[in-house]
DOVEXDO-156180 format. One record per atom (N, C-alpha, C, O, CB): residue in three letters; chain; atom name; x, y, z. Coordinates in steps of 0.05 Angstrom, whole numbers, always signed. Glycine has a CB too. Layout:
N
r:c:a:px:py:pz
ALA:A:CA:X:Y:Z $
...
% end
This chain:
125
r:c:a:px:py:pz
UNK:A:N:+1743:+2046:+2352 $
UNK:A:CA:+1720:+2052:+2368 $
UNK:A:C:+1715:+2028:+2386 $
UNK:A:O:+1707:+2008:+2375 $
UNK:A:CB:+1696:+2059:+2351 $
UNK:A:N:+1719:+2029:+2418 $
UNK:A:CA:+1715:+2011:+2429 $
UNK:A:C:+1699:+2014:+2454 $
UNK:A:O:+1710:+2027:+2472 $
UNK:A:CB:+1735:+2002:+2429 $
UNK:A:N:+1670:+2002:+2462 $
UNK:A:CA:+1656:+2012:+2480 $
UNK:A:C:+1667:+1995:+2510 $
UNK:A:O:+1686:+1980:+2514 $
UNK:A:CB:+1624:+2009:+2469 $
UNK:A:N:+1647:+2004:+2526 $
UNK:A:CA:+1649:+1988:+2551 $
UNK:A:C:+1621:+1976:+2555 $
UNK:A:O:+1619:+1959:+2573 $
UNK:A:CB:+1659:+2006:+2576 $
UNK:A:N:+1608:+1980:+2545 $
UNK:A:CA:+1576:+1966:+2542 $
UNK:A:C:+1569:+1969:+2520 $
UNK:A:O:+1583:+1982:+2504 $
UNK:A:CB:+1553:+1977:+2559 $
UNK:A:N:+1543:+1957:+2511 $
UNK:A:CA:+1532:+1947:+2486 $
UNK:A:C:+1513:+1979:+2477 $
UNK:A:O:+1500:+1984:+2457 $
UNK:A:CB:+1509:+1914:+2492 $
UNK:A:N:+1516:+1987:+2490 $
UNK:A:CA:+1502:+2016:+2484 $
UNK:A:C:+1524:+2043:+2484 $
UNK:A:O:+1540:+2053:+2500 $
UNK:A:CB:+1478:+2021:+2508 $
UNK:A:N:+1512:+2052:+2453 $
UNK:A:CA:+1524:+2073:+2457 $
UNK:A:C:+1510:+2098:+2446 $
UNK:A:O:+1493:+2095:+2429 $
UNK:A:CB:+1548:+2069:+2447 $
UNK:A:N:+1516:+2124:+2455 $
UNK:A:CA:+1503:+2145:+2447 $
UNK:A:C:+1521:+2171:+2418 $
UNK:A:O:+1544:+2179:+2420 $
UNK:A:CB:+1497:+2158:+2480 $
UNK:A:N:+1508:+2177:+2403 $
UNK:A:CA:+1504:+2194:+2392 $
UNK:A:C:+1491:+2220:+2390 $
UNK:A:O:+1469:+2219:+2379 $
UNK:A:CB:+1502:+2187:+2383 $
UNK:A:N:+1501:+2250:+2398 $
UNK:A:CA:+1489:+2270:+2401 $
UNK:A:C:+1500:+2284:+2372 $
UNK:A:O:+1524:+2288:+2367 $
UNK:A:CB:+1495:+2281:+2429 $
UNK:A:N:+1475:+2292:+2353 $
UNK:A:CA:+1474:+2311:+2336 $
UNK:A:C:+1469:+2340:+2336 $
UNK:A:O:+1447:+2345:+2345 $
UNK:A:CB:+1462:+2304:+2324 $
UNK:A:N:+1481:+2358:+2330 $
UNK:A:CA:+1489:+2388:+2330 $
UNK:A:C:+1475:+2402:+2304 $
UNK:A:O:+1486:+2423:+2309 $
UNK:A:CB:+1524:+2391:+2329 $
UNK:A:N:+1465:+2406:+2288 $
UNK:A:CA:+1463:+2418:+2265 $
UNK:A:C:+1434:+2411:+2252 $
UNK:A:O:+1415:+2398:+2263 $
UNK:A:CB:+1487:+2408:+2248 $
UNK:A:N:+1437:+2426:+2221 $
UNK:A:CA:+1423:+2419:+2203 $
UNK:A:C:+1411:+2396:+2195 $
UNK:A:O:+1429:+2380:+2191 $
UNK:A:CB:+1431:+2425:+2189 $
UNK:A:N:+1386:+2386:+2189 $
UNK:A:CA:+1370:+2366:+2184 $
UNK:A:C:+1389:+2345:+2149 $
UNK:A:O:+1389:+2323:+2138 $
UNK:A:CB:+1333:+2385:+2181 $
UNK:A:N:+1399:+2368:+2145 $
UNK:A:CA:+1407:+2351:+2118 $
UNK:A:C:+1428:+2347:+2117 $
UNK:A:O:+1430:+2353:+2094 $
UNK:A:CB:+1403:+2361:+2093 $
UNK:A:N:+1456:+2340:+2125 $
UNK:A:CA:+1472:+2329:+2142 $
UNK:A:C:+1471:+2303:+2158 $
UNK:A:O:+1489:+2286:+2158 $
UNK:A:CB:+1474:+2346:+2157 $
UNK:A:N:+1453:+2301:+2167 $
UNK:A:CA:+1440:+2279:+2182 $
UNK:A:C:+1444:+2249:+2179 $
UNK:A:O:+1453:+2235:+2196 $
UNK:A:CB:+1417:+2282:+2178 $
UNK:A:N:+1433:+2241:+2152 $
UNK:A:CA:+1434:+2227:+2144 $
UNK:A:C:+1463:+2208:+2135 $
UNK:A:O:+1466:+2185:+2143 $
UNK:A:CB:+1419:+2236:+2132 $
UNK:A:N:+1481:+2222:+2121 $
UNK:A:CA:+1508:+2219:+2127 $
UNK:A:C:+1523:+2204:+2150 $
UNK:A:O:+1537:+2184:+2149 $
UNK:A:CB:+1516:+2242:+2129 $
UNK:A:N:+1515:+2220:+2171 $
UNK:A:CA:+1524:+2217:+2195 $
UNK:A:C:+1514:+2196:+2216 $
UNK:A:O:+1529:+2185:+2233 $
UNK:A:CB:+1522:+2238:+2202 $
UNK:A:N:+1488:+2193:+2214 $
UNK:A:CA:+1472:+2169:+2226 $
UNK:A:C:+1483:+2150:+2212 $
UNK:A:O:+1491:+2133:+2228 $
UNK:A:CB:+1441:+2167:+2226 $
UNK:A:N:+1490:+2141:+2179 $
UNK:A:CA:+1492:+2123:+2159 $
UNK:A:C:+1532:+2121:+2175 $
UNK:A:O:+1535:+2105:+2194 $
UNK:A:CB:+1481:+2138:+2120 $
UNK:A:N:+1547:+2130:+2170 $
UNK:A:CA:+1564:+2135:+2189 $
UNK:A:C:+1571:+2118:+2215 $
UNK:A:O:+1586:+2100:+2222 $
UNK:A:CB:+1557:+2156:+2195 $
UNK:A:N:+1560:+2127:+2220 $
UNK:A:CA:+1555:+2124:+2254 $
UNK:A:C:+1544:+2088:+2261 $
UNK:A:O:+1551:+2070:+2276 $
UNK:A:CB:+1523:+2152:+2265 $
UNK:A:N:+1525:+2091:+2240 $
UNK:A:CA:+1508:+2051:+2249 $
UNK:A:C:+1529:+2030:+2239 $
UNK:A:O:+1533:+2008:+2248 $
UNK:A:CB:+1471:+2040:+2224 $
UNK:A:N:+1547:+2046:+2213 $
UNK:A:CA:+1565:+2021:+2210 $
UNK:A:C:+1591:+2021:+2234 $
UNK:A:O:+1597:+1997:+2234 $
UNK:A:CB:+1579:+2023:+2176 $
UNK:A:N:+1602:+2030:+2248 $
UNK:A:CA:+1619:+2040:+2266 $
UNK:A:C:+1609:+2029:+2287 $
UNK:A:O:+1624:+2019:+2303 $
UNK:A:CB:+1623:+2068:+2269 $
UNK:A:N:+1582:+2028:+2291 $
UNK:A:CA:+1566:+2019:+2319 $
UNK:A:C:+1565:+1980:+2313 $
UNK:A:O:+1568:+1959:+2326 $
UNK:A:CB:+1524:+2038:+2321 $
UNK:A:N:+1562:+1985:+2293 $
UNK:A:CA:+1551:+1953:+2284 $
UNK:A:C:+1587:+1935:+2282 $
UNK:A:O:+1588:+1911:+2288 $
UNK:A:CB:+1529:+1954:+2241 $
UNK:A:N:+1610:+1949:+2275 $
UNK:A:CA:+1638:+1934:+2278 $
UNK:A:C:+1639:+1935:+2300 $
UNK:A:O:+1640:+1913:+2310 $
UNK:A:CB:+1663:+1942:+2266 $
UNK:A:N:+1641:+1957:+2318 $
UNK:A:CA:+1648:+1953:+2349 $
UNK:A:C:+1628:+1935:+2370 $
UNK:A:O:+1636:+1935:+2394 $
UNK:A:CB:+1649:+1982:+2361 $
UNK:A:N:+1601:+1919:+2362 $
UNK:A:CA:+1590:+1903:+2371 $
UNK:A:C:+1562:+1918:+2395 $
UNK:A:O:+1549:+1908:+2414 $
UNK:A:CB:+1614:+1886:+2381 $
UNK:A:N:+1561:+1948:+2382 $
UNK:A:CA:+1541:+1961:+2397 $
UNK:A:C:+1513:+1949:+2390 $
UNK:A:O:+1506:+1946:+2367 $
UNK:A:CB:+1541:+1991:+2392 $
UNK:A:N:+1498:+1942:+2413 $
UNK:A:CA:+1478:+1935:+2400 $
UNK:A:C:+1450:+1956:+2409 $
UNK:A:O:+1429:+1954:+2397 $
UNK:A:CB:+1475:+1904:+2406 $
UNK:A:N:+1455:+1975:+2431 $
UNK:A:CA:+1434:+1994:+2428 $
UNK:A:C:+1447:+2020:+2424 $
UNK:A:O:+1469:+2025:+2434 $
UNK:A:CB:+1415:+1994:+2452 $
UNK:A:N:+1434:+2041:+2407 $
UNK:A:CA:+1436:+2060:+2398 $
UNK:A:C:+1420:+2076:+2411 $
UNK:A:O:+1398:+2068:+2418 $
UNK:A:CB:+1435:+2060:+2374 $
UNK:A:N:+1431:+2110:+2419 $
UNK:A:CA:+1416:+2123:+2436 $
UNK:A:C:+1428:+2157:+2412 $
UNK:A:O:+1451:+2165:+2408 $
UNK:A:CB:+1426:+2117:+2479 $
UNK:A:N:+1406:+2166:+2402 $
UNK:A:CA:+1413:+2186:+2385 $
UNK:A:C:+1399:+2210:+2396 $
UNK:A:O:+1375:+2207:+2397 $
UNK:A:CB:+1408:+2180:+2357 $
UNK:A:N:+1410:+2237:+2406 $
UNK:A:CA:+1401:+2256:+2411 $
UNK:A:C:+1406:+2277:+2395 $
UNK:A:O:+1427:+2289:+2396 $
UNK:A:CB:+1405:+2259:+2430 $
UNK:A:N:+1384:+2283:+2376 $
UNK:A:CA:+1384:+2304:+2351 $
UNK:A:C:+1383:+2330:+2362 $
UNK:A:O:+1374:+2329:+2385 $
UNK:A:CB:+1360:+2302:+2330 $
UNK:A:N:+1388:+2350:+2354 $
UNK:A:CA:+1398:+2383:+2369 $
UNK:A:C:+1392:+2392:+2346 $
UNK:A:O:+1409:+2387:+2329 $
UNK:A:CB:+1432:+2395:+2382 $
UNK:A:N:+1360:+2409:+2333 $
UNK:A:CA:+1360:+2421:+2303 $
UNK:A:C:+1340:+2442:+2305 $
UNK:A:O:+1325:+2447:+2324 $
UNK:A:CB:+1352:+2398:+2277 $
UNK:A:N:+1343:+2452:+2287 $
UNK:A:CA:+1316:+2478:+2284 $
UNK:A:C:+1295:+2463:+2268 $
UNK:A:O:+1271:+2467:+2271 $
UNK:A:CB:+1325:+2512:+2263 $
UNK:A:N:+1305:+2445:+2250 $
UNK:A:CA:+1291:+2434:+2229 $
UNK:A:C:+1265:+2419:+2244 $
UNK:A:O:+1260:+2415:+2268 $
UNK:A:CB:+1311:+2414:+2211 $
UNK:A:N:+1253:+2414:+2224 $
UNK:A:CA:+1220:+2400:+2228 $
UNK:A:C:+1232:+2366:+2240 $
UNK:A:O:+1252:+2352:+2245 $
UNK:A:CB:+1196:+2398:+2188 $
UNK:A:N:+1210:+2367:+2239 $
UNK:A:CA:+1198:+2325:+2243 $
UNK:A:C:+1202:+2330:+2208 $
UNK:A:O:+1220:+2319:+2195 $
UNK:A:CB:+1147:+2308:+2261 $
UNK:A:N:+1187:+2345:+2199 $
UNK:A:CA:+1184:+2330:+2170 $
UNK:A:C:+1213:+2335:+2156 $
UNK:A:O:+1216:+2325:+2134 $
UNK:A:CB:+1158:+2345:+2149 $
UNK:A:N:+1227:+2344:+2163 $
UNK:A:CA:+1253:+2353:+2152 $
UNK:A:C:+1272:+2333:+2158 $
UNK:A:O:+1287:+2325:+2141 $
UNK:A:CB:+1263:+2379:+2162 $
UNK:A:N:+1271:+2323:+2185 $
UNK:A:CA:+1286:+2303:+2200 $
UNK:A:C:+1280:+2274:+2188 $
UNK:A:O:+1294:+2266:+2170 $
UNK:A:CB:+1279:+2306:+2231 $
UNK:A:N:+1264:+2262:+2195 $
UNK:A:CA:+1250:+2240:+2187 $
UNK:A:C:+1258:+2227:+2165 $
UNK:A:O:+1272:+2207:+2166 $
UNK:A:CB:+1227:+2246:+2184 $
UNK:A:N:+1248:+2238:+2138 $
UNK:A:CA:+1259:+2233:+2113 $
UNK:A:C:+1294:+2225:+2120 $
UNK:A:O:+1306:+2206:+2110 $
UNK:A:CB:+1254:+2263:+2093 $
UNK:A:N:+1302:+2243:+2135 $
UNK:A:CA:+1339:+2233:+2133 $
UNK:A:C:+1349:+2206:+2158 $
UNK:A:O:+1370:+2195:+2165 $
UNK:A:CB:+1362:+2270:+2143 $
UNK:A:N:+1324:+2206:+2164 $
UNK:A:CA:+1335:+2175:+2185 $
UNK:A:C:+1311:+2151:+2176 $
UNK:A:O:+1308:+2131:+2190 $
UNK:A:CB:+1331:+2181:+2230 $
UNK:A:N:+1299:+2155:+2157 $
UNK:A:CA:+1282:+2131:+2155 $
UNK:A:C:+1295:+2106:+2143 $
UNK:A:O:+1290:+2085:+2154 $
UNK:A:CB:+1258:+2139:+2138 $
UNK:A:N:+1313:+2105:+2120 $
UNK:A:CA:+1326:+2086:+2114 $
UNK:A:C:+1352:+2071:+2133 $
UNK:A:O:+1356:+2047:+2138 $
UNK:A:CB:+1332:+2095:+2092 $
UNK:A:N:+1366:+2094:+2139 $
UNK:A:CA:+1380:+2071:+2160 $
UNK:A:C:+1361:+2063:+2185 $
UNK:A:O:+1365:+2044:+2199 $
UNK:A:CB:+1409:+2085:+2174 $
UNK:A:N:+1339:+2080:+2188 $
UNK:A:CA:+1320:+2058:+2212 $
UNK:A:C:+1308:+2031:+2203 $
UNK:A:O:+1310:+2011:+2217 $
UNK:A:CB:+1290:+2076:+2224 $
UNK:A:N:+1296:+2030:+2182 $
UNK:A:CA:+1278:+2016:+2169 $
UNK:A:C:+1301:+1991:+2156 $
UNK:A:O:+1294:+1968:+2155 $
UNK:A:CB:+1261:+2037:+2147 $
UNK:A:N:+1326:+2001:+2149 $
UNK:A:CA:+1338:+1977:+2140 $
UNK:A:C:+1360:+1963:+2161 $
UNK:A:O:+1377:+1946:+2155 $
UNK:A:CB:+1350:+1984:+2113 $
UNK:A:N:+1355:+1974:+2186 $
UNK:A:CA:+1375:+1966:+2217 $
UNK:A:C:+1353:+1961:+2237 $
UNK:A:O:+1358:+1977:+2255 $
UNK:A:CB:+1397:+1996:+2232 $
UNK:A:N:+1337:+1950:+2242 $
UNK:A:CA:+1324:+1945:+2250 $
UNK:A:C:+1332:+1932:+2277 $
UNK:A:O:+1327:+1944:+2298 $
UNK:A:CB:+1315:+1937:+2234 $
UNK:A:N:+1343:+1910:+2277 $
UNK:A:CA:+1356:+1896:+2296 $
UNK:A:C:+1376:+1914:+2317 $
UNK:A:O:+1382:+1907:+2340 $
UNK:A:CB:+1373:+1875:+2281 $
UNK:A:N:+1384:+1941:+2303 $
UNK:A:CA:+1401:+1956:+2319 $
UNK:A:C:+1376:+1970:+2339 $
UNK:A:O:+1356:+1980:+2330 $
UNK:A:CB:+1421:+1979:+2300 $
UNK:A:N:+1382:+1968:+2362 $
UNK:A:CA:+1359:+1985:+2382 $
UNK:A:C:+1373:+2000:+2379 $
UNK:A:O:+1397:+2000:+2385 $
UNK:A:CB:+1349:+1982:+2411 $
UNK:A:N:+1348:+2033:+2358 $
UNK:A:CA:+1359:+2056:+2362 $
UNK:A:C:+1339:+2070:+2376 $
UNK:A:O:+1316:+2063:+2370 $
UNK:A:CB:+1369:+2068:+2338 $
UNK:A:N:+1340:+2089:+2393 $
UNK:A:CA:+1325:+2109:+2403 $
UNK:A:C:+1323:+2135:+2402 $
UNK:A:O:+1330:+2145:+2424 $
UNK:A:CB:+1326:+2107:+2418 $
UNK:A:N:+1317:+2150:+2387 $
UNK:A:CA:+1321:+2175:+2375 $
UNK:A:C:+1303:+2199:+2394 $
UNK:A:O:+1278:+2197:+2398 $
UNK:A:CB:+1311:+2172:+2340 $
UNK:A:N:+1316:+2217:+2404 $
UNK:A:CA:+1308:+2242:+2411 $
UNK:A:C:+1315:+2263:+2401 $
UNK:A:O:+1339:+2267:+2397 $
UNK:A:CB:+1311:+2246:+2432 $
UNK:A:N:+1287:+2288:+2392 $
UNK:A:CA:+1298:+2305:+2373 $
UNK:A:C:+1284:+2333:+2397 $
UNK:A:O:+1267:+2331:+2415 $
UNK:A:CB:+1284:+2300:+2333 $
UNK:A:N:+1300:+2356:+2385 $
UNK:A:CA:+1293:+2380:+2403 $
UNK:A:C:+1310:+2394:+2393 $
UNK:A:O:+1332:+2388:+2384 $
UNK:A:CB:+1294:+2379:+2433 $
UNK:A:N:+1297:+2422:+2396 $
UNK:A:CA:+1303:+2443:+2376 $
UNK:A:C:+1326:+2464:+2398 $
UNK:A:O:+1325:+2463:+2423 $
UNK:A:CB:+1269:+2462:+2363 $
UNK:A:N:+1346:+2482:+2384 $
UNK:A:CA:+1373:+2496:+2397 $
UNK:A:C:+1355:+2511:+2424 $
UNK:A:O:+1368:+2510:+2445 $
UNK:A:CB:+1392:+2524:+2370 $
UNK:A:N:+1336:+2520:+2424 $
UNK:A:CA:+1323:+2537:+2445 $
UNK:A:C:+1316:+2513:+2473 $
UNK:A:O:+1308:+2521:+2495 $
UNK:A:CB:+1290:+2553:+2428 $
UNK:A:N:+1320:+2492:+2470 $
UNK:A:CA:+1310:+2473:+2485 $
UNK:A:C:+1340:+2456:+2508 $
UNK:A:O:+1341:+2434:+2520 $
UNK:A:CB:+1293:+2450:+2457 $
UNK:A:N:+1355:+2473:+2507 $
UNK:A:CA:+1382:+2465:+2514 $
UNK:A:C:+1376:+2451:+2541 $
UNK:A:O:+1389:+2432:+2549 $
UNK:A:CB:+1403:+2490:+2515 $
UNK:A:N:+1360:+2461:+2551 $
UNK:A:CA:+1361:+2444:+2586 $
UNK:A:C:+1348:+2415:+2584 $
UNK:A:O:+1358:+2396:+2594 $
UNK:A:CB:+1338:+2464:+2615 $
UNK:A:N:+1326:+2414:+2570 $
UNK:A:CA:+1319:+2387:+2552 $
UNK:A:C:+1336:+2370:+2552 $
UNK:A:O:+1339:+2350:+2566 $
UNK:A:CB:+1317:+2391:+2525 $
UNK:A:N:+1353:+2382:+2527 $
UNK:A:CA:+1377:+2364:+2525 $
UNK:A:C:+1388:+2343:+2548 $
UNK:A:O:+1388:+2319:+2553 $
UNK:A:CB:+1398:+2383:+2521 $
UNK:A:N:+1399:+2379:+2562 $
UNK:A:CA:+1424:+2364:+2583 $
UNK:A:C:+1401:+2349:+2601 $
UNK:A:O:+1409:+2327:+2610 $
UNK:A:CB:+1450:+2389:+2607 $
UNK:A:N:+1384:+2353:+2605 $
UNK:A:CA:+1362:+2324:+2620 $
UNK:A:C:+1368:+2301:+2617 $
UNK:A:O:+1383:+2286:+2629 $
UNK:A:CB:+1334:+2318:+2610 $
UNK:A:N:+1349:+2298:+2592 $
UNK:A:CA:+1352:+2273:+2570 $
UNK:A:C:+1376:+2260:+2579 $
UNK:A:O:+1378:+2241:+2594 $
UNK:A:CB:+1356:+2283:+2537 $
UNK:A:N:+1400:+2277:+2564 $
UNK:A:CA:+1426:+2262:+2567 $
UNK:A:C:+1434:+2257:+2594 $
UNK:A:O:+1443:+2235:+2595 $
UNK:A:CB:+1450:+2276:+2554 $
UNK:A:N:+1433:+2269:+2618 $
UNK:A:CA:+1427:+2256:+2651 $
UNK:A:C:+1416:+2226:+2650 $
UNK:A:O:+1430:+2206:+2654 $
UNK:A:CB:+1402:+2275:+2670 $
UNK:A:N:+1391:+2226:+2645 $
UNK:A:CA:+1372:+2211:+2643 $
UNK:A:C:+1384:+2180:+2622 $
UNK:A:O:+1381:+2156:+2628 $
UNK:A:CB:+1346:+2232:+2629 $
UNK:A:N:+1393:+2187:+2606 $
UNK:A:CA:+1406:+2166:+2585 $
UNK:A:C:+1428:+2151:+2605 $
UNK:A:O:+1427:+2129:+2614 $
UNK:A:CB:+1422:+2184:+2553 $
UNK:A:N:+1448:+2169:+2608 $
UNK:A:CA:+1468:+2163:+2624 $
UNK:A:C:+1468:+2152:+2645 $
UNK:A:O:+1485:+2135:+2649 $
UNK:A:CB:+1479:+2178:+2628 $
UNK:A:N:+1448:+2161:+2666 $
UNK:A:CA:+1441:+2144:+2679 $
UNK:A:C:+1431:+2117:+2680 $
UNK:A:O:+1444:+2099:+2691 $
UNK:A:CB:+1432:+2152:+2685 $
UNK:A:N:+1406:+2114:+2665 $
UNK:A:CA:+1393:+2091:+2660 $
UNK:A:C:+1399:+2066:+2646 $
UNK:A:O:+1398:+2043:+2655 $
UNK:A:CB:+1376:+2097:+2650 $
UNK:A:N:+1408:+2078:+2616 $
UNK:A:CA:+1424:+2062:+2598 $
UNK:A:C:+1448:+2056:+2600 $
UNK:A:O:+1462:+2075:+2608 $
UNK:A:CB:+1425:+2069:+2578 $
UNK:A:N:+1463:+2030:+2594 $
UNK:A:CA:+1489:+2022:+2591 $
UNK:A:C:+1508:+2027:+2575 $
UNK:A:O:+1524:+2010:+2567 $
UNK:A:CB:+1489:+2004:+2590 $
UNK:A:N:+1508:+2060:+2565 $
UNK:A:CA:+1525:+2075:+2549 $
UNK:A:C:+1550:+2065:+2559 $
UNK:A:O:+1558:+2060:+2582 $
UNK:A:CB:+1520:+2106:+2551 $
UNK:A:N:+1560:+2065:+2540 $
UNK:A:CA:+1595:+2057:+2541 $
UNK:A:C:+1612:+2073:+2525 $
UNK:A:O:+1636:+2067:+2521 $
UNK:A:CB:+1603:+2027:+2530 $
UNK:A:N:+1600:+2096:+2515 $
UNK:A:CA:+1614:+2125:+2504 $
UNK:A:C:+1589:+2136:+2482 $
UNK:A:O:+1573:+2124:+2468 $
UNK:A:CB:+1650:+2117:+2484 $
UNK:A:N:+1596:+2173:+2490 $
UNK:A:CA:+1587:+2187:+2467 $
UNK:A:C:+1598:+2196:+2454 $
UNK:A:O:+1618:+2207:+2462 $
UNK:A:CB:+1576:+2201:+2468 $
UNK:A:N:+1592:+2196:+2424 $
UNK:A:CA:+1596:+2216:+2404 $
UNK:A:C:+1586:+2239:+2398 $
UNK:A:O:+1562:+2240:+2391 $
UNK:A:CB:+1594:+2207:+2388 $
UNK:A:N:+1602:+2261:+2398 $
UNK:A:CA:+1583:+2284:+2394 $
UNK:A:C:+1599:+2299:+2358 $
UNK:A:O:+1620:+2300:+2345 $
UNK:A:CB:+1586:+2310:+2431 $
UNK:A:N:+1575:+2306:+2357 $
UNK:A:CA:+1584:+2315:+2317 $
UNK:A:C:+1570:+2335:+2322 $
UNK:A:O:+1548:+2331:+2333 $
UNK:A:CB:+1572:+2295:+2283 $
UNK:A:N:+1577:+2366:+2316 $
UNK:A:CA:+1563:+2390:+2319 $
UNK:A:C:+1577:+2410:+2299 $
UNK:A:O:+1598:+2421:+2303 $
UNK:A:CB:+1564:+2400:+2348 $
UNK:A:N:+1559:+2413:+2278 $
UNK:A:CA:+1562:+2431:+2257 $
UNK:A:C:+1563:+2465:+2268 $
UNK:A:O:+1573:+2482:+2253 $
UNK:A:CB:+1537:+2424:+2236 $
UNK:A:N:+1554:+2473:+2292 $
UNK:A:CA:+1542:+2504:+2307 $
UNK:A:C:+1565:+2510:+2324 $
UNK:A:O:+1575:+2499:+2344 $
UNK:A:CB:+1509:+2503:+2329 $
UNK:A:N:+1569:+2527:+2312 $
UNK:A:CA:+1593:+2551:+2335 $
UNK:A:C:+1570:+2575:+2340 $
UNK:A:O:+1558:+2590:+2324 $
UNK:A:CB:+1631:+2570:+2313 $
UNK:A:N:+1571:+2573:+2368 $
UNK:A:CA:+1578:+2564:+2384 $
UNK:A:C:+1561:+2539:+2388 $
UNK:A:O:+1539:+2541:+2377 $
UNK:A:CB:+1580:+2582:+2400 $
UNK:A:N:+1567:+2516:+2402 $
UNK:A:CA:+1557:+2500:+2411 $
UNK:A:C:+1551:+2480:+2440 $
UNK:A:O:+1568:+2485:+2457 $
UNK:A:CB:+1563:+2494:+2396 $
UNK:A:N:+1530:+2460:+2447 $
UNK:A:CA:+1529:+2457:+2465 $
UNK:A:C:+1558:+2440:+2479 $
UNK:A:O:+1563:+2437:+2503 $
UNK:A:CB:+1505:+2448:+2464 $
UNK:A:N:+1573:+2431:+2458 $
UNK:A:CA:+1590:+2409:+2458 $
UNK:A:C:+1615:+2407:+2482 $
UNK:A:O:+1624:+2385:+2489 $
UNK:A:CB:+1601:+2410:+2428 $
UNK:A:N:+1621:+2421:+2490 $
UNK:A:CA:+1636:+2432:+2517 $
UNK:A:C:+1623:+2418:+2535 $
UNK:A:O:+1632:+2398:+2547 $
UNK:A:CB:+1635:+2464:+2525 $
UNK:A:N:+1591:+2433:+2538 $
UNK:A:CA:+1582:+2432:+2576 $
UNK:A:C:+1574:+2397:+2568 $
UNK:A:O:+1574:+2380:+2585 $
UNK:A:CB:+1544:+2461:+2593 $
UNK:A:N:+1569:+2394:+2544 $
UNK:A:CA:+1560:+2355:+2540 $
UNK:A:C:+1583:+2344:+2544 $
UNK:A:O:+1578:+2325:+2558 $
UNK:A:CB:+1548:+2342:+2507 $
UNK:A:N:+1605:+2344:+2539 $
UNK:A:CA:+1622:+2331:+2549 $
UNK:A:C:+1628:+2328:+2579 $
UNK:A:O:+1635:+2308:+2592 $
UNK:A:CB:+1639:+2339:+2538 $
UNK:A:N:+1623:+2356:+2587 $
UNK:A:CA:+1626:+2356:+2611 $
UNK:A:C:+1610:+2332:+2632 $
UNK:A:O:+1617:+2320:+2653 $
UNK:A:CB:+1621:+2382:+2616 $
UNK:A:N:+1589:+2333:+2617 $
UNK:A:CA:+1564:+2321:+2635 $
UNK:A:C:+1577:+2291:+2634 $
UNK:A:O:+1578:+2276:+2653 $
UNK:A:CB:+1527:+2325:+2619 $
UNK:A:N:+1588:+2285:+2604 $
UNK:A:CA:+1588:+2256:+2600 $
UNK:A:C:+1607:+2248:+2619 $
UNK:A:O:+1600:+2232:+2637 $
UNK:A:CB:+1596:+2246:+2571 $
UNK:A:N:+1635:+2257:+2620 $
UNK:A:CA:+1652:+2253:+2634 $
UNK:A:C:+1651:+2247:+2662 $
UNK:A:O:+1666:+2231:+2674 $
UNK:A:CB:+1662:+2269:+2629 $
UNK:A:N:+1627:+2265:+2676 $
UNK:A:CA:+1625:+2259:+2702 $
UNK:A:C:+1603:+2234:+2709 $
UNK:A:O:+1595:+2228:+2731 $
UNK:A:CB:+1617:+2285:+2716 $
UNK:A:N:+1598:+2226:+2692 $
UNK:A:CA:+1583:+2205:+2690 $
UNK:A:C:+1610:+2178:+2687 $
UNK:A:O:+1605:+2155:+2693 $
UNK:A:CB:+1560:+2211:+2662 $
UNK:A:N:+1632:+2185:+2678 $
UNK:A:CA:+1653:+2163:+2667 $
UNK:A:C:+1650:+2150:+2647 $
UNK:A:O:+1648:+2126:+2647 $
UNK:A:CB:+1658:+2145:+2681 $
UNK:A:N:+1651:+2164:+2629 $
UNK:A:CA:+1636:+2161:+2604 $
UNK:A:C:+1646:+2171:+2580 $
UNK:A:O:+1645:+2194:+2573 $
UNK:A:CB:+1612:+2173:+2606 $
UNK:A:N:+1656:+2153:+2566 $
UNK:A:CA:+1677:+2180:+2550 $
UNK:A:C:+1657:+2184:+2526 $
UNK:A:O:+1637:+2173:+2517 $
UNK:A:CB:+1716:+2169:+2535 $
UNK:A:N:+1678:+2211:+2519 $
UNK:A:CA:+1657:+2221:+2502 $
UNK:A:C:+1677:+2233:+2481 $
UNK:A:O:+1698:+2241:+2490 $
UNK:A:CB:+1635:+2243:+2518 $
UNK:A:N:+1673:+2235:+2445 $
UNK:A:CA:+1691:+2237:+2438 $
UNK:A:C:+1676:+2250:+2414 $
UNK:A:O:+1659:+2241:+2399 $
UNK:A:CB:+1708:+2216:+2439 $
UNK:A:N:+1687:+2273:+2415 $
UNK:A:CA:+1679:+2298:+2390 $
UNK:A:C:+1689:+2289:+2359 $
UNK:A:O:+1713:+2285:+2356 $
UNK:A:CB:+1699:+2332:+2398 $
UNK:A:N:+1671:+2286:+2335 $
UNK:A:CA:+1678:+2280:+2320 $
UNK:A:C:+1670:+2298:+2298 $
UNK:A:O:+1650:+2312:+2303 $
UNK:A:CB:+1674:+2259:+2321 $
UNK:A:N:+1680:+2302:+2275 $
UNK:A:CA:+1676:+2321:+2255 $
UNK:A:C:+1676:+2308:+2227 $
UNK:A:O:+1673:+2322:+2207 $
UNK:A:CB:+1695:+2341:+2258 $
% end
């Protein structure tokens, strides 16, 4: 895993309980490749209170990692692709990861977006 800037993004696809795994995952992978801001965009039906519980410990014990977490539910798809405009633009992303448990999913037209941004983006399971 090798970025082109100190920031990198993570987009989540699925279930709230999964989550956890995958952020836990994801911070050690970010933390060898020398990422030092984290940009996480959650995609769930699930609650705040459902969510929460599954990112509080890797937030609370990574501290030093700037993470920034955005959550929004499958009905909210234009949201999304905003947001991720908006990230891509602003922030010094140097690649996304996208992990998406849902067929069908957004994971196609997000790549798409990343790419035209020059931005790689790389589907993981």
């Amino acid at each position: 895993m090798s970025t082109k800037a100190s920031s990198a993004c993570l987009i989540y696809e699925g279930p709230a309980n999964d989550l956890h795994k995958v952020i836990e995952n994801f911070y050690h992978k970010f933390v060898v490749s020398g990422v030092k801001n984290v940009v996480v965009i959650i995609l769930t039906n699930d609650g705040l209170e459902e969510v929460l519980p599954r990112l509080r410990d890797v937030l609370l014990n990574n501290i030093a990692l700037g993470i920034k977490i955005y959550m929004f539910s499958y009905d909210e798809a234009d949201k999304v692709r905003a947001e991720l405009v908006r990230v891509l633009s602003k922030d010094s992303i140097g690649h996304v990861y996208v992990y998406s448990l849902n067929k069908p999913s957004l994971l196609p037209e997000i790549c798409v977006i990343v790419r035209n941004y020059g931005v790689g983006c790389e589907v993981v399971e």
